[in-house]
KEFITOR-143279 format. One record per atom (N, C-alpha, C): x, y, z; residue in three letters. Coordinates in steps of 0.1 Angstrom, whole numbers, plus 5000, padded with zeros to 4 digits. Example, Ala and Ser with C-alpha at 12.3 -4.5 7.8 and 13.67 -1.06 7.14 Angstrom:
% KEFITOR-143279
513249435078ALA/512349555078ALA/513249675078ALA/512849785071SER/513749895071SER/512950005079SER/
***
This chain:
% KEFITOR-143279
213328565783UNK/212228475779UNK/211328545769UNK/210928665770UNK/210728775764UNK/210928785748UNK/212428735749UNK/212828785737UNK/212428755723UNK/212128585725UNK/211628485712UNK/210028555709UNK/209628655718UNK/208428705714UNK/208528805706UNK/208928905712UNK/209429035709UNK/209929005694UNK/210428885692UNK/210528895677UNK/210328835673UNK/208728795672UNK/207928705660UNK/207528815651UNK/207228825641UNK/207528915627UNK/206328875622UNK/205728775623UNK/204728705618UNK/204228645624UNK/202928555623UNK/201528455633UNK/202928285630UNK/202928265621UNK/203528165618UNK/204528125633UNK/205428305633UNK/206428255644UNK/205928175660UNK/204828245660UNK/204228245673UNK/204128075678UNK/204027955667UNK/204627835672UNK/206227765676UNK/206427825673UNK/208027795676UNK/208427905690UNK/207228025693UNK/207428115707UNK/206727955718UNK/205327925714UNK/204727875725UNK/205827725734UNK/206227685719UNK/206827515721UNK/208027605732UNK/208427715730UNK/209727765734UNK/209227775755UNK/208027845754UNK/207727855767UNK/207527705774UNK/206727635766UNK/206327475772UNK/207727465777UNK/209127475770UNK/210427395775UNK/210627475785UNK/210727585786UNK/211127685801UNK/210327625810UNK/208827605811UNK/208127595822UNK/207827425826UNK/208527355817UNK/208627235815UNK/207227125819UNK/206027175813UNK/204827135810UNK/204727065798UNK/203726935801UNK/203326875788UNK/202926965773UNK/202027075779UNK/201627165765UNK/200927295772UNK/201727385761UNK/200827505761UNK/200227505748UNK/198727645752UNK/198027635740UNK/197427825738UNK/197627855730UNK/196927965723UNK/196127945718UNK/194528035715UNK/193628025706UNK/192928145707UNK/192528225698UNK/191528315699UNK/190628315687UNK/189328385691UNK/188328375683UNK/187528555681UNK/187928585667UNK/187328725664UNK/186128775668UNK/185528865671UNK/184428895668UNK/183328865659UNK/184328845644UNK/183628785629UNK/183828675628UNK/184228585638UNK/184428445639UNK/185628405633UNK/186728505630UNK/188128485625UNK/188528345637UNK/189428215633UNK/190228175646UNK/191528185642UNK/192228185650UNK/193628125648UNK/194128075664UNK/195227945662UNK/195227925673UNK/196827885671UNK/197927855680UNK/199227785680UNK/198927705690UNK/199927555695UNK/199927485709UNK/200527365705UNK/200927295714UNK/201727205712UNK/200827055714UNK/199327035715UNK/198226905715UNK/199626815701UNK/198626695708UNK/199026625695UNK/197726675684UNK/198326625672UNK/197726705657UNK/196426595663UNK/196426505663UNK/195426355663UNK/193926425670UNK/194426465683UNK/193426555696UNK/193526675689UNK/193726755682UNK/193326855677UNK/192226845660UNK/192326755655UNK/191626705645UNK/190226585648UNK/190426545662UNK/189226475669UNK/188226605672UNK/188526705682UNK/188326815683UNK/187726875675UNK/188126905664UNK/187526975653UNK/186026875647UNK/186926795644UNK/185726625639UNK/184526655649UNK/184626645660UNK/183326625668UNK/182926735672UNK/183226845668UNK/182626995675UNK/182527005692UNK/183826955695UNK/184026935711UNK/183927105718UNK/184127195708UNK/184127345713UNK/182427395720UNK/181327285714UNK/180127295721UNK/179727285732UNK/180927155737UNK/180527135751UNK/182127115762UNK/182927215755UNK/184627175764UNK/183627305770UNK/183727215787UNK/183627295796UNK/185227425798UNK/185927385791UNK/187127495796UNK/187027655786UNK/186327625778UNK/185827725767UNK/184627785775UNK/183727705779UNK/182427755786UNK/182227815796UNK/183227795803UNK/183627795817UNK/184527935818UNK/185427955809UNK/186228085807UNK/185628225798UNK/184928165798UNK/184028265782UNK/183328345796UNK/182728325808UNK/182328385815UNK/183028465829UNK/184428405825UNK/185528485837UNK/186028535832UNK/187128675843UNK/187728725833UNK/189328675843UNK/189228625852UNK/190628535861UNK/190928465851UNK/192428435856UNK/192628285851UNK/191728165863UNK/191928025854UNK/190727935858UNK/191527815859UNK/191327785873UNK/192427615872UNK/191227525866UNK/191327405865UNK/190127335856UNK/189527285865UNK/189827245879UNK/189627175885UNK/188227235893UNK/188327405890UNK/187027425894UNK/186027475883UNK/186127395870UNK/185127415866UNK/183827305867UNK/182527315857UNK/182027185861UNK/182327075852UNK/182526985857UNK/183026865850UNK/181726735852UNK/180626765859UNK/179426695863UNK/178726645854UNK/178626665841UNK/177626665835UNK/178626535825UNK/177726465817UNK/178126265815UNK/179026325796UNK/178626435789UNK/179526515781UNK/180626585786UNK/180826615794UNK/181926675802UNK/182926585806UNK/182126475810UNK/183526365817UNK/183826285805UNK/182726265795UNK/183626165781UNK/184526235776UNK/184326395777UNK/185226465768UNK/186226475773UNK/186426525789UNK/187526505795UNK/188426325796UNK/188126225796UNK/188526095791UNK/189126065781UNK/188326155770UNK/189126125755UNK/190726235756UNK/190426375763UNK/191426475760UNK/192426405768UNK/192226325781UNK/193126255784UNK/194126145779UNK/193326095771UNK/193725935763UNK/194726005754UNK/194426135746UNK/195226205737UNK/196226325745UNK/196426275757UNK/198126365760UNK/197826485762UNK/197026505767UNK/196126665771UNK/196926685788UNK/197026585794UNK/196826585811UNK/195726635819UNK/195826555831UNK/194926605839UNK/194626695847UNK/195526795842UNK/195526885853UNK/195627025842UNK/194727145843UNK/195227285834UNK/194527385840UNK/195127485835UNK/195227615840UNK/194927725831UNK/193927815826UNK/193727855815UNK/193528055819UNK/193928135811UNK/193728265811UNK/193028305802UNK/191828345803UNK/191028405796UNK/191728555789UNK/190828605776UNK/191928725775UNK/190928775767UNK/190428865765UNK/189428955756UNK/190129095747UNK/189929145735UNK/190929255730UNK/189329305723UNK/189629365712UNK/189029475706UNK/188129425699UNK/186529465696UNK/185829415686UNK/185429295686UNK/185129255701UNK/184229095704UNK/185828995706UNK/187028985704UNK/187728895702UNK/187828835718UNK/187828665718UNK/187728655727UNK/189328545726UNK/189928495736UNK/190928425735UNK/191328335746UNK/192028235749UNK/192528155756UNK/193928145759UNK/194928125771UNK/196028115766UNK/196227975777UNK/196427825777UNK/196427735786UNK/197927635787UNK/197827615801UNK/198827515801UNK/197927395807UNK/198427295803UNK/198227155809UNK/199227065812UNK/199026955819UNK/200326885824UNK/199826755831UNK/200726665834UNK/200126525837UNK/200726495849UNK/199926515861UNK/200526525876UNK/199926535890UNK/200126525897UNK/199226505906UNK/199026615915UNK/197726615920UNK/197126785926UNK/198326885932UNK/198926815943UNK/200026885948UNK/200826945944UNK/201326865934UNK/202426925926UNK/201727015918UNK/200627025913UNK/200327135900UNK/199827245910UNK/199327265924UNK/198927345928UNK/200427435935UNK/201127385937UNK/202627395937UNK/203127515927UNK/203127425912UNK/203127515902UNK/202627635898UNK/201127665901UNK/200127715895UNK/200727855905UNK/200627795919UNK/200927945927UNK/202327975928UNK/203127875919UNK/204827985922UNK/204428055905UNK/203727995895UNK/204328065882UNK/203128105879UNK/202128155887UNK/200628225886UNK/200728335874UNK/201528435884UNK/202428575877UNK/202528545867UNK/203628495864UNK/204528495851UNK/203428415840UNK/202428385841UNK/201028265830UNK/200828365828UNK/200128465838UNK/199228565832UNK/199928665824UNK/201028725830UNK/201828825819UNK/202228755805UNK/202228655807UNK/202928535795UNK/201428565782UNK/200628505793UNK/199128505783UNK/198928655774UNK/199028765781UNK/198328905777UNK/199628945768UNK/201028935772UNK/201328965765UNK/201728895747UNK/201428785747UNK/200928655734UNK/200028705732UNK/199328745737UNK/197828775730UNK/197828905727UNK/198829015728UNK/198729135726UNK/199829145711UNK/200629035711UNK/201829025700UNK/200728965688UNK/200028845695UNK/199128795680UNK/198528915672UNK/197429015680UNK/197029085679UNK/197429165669UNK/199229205673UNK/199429355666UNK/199729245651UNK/200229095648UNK/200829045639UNK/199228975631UNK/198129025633UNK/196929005627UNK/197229065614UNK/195928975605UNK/196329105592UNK/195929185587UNK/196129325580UNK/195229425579UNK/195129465591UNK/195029435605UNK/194929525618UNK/195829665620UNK/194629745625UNK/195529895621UNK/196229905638UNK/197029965636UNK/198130015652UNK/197130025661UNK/196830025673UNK/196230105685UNK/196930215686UNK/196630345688UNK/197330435691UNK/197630465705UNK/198930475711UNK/199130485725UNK/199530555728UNK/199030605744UNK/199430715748UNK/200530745756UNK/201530835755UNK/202530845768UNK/202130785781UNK/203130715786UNK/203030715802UNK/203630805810UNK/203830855814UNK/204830985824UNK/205430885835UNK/206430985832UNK/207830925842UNK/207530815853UNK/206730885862UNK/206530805873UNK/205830715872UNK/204730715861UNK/203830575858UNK/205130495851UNK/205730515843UNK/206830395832UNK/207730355848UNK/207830475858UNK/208830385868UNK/208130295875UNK/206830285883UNK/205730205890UNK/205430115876UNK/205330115865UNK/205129995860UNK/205929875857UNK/207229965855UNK/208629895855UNK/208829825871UNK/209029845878UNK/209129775889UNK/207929665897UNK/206629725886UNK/205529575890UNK/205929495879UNK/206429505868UNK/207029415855UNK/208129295863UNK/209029395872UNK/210429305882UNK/210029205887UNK/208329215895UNK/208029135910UNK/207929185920UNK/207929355921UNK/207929435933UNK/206329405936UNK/206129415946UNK/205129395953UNK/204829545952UNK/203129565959UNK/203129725957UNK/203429815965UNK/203929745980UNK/204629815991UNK/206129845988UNK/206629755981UNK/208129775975UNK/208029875969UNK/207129845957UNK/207229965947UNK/206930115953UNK/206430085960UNK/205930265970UNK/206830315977UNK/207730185985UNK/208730245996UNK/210230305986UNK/210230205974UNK/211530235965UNK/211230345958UNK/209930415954UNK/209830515946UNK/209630655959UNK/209730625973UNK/209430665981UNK/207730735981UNK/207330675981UNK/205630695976UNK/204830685985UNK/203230695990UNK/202230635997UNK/202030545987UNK/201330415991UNK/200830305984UNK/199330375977UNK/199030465982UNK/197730535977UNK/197830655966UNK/198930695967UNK/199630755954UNK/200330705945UNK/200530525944UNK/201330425935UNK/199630425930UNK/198530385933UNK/197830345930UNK/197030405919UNK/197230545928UNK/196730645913UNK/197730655897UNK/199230625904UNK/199830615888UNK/199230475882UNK/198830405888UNK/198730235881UNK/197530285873UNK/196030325882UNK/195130325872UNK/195230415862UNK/196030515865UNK/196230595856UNK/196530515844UNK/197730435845UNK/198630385832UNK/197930295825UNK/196730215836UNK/195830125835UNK/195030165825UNK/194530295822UNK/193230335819UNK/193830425802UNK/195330435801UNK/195930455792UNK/196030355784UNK/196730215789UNK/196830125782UNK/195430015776UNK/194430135782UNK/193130035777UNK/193129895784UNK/193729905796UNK/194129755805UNK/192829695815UNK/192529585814UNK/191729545822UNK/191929525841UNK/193329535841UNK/193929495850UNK/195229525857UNK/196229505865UNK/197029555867UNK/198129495856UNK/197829375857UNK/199129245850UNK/198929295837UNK/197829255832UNK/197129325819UNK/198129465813UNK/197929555820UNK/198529685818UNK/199829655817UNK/200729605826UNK/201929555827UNK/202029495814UNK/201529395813UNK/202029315800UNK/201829415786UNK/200429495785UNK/200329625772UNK/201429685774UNK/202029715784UNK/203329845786UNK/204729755781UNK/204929635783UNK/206029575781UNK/205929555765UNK/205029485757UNK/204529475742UNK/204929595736UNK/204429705741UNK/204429825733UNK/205829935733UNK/206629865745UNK/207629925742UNK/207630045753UNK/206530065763UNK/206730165769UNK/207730145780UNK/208030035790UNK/208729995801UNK/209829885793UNK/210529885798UNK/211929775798UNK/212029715806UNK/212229585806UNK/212729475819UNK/214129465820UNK/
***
């Protein structure tokens, strides 16, 4: 699934990667967007063009609670718990409805270098059960999905110079490779024959190399850059 990333060459490709994931995870729409530090945007997704040019028209980015609402976390955010109370909140959400948005999304916040701030969302038209269903079998796989899109836009920016990266040592590329699999961190400890308290020190280690916010984060910088293989 990987692969159609791994070789976008250019920003352009990066729509024909997202529409690719929407059909795997077989959701109404995914959406990319990020916003520079210098107020650079670029964004890919599969909205209708109509809700994406309404959007723009009304300066809906002032008051979409899902922008407002993620600008302050660094989790992913189901929508359902943001606030939606306020009488701008619910017209907005009505119209994104009427335009094939769905009622139901899931969004990852994502932050990189020099203020940039980003989004990576799915949405879908369905009822609680079923999307809470979704959300916690393909949690994982959103968020590695998101960081690592967001670390490929990144390197395919223009004029942006390389990050320089540092080796991982053996045992961090093996504990990172095996949290990439789905090993849990007791797996990964008992298979590397490890204490879980000595996996933990390779993670932040690799963590704090890859400039990673997080574990998944790190994972997804190590897969991007070529240090781990799946």
């Amino acid at each position: 699934m990987f692969r159609a990333l791994e070789g976008a060459s250019e920003l352009s490709d990066l729509q024909q990667v997202i529409e690719t994931f929407r059909d795997h995870f077989r959701v109404d729409h995914m959406v990319y967007h990020w916003v520079s530090g210098a107020g650079d945007q670029y964004g890919c997704g599969t909205y209708a063009q109509d809700w994406v040019q309404l959007y723009l028209e009304r300066d809906f980015l002032r008051i979409d609670p899902v922008i407002q609402g993620c600008y302050q976390h660094f989790h992913p955010v189901d929508w359902k718990r943001l606030d939606w109370s306020g009488r701008a909140a619910r017209d907005f959400l009505r119209e994104a409805i009427a335009h094939g948005v769905g009622n139901q999304g899931y969004s990852v916040p994502l932050r990189g270098p020099n203020g940039q701030f980003a989004l990576f969302t799915v949405t879908h038209n369905c009822e609680d059960e079923t999307w809470a269903r979704f959300t916690e079998t393909h949690r994982r796989d959103l968020i590695l999905i998101a960081h690592y899109f967001n670390q490929k836009a990144l390197e395919l920016e223009p004029d942006r110079k390389p990050e320089p990266a540092q080796p991982l040592s053996p045992r961090e590329v093996d504990a990172m490779t095996l949290l990439a699999m789905g090993y849990s961190r007791a797996q990964v400890a008992q298979t590397l024959s490890i204490s879980e308290h000595t996996l933990r020190v390779y993670v932040e280690s690799a963590r704090f190399k890859l400039g990673a916010m997080n574990t998944v984060h790190a994972v997804a910088r190590a897969l991007s850059r070529g240090l781990i293989v799946i």
